[in-house]
C-alpha positions, -999 to +999 in steps of 0.1 A: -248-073+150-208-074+149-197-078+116-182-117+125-215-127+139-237-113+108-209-130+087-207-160+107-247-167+106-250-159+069-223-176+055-234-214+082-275-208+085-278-243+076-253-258+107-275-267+138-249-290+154-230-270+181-199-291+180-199-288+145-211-252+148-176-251+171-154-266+143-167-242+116-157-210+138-126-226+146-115-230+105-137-198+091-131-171+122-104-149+119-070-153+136-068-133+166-031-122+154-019-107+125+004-129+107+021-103+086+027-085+117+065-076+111+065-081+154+059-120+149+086-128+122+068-144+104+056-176+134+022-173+132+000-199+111-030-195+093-057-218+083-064-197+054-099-194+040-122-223+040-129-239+003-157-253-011-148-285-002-141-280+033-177-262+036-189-294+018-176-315+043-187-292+075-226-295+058-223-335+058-210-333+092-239-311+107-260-340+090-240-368+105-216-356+134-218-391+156-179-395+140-172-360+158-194-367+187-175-401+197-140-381+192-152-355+215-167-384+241-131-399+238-111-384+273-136-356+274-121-324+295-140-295+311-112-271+294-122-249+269-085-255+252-084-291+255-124-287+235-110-264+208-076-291+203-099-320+200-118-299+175-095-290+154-072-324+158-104-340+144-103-317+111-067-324+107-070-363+113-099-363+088-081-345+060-048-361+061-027-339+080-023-342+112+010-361+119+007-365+156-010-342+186-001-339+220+035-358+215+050-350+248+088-349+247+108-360+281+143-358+294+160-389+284+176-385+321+162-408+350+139-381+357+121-384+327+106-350+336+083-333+309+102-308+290+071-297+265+044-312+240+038-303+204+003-293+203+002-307+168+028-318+141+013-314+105+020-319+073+001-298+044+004-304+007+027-264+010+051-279+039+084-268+026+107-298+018+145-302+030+176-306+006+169-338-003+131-331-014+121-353+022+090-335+031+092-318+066+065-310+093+044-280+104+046-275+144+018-256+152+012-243+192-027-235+194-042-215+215-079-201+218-080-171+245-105-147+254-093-115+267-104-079+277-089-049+276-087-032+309-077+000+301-083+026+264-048+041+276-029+055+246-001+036+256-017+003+250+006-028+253-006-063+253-002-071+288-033-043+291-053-079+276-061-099+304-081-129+311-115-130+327-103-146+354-070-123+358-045-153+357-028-144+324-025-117+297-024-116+258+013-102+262+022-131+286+007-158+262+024-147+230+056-144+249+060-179+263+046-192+229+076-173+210+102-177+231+098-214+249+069-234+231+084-227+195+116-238+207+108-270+216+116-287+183+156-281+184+160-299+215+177-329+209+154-351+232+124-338+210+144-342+174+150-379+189+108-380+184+102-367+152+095-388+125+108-354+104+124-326+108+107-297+122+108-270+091+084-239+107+072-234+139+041-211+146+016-203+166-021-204+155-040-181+175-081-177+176-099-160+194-119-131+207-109-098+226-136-073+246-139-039+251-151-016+278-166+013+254-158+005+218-136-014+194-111+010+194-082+003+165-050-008+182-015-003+171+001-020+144+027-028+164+005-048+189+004-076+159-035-082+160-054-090+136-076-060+126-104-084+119-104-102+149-137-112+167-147-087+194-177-080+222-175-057+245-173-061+288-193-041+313-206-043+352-244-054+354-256-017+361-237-007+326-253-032+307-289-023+321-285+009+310-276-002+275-311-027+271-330+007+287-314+028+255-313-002+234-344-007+204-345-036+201-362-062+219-332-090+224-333-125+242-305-129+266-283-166+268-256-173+293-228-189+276-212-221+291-173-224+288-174-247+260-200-229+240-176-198+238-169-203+203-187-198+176-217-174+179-248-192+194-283-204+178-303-219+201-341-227+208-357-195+228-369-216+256-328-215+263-328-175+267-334-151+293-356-121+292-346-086+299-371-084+330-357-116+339-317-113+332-308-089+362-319-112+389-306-144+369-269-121+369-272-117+409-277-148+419-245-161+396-225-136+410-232-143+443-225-174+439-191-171+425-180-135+415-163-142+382-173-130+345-199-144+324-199-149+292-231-134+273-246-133+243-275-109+229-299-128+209-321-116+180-352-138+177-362-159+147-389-175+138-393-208+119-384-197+086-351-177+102-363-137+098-363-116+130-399-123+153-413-109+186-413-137+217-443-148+204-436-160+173-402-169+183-384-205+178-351-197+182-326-171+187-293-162+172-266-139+190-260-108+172-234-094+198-216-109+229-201-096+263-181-104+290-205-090+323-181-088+355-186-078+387-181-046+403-147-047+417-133-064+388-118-035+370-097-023+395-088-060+400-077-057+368-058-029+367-038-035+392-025-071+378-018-050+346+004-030+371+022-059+384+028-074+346+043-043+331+064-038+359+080-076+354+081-075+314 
């Protein structure tokens, strides 16, 4: 078990919910960048540690989340972003902070063309105050990306981070975020908006990154977190021949996009075999021939220790992995080509 997932499961046994589950990743899992990271000057928020309070709260939720589950059921989206926004705009809302979400600023031109939207305006009881003592507000951009790395190279840049589906990159993402998202606050169309003035801007960044071989430490300079969440990726063959080597006997579960968050506990009848998981991998790929998310189960039985099939109720993940087709490495590598020859 990865160090997250056996300090995820101990420290929220108790939380069965999954949207809830979802929530209590979002606030406890570490950030995916480091926010003392001399690289980010400072523009990257943190949530900090969750209280006793707050893990209060999250246990009366798991007992009654219909105030969560009609927020959710409110403009629901398919995106794994818009999920993870909705989340944690619900936490905000509930404790007091959130000042507005989504506030989309337009040219005041005929156009009326979008120029940008603040993911979320807050205001926490530490936002700094102006001259005058007038309380300012927090802009925070959000993002929740899954990326792997495509290549161990010793001259690892973020760019070398790429999405599942190839469309964008870890260095691409923290660069518009810095250098256009951040800025949106000091145009005069947004300031026009704003009940307050804008006093930081950051970007709050969770996450999880994958590697081919091993969680290899990464530059300081890179600005990641070294306690970020991590799996690893590998082609179907590659992860057969890690269940042949592997001990343990494991249940296997297919993660849907919005389930990609905090590590999974379902009911065994959910999961997969070994015997059974090759074929189940085909068929998706032939299908569509992009990555799956995956997560390696240990089973539990009713009382939560570690069971054999037959005595198993449920499973929780222990480990997780992106599984990609064949041809998806060199795929890779060669968009990692293309984006360090434009940066």
């Amino acid at each position: 078990m990865t160090a997250f997932q056996r300090n995820f499961q101990r420290r929220w046994p108790d939380l069965r919910d999954p949207h809830v589950r979802a929530l209590a990743w979002l606030l406890d899992a570490p950030d995916l960048m480091d926010a003392e990271a001399p690289c980010w000057s400072g523009r990257i928020a943190t949530l900090g540690e969750v209280d006793a309070s707050v893990a209060g709260w999250l246990h009366e939720l798991d007992r009654q989340p219909q105030a969560l589950h009609q927020h959710l059921a409110h403009q629901p989206s398919a995106r794994l972003g818009r999920y993870a926004e909705k989340l944690l705009g619900f936490y905000l809302q509930q404790h007091g902070q959130l000042v507005a979400g989504n506030l989309q600023v337009r040219n005041d031109s005929g156009s009326r063309e979008t120029l940008g939207e603040f993911d979320f305006l807050v205001r926490r009881p530490q936002t700094a105050r102006d001259a005058n003592g007038v309380q300012g507000l927090e802009h925070w951009e959000f993002a929740t990306k899954f990326y792997l790395l495509e290549s161990d190279s010793d001259r690892l840049q973020s760019d070398a981070f790429v999405g599942p589906n190839l469309a964008d990159s870890l260095g691409a993402k923290m660069r518009k975020i810095m250098q256009q998202q951040l800025m949106l606050s000091q145009h005069p169309a947004a300031q026009a908006l704003l009940p307050a003035p804008v006093t930081s801007a950051q970007a709050l960044v969770k996450g999880w990154l994958f590697y081919r071989h091993h969680a290899m430490q990464l530059p300081a300079g890179l600005g990641i977190s070294a306690q970020h969440c991590r799996g690893f990726w590998a082609t179907v063959s590659e992860l057969q021949q890690r269940i042949d080597t592997d001990p343990h006997a494991l249940r296997y579960l297919l993660l849907p996009r919005l389930s990609w968050l905090a590590p999974a506990r379902v009911g065994i009848n959910a999961t997969l075999s070994a015997e059974e998981l090759p074929a189940v991998l085909e068929q998706q790929f032939q299908r569509e021939p992009a990555p799956l998310m995956l997560a390696l189960c240990e089973p539990l039985d009713a009382q939560g220790e570690r069971a054999g099939d037959a005595d198993a109720s449920e499973v929780m993940e222990i480990e997780r992995a992106f599984i990609v087709p064949d041809d998806w490495q060199t795929r890779a590598a060669e968009r990692v080509r293309h984006a360090l020859v434009r940066v």
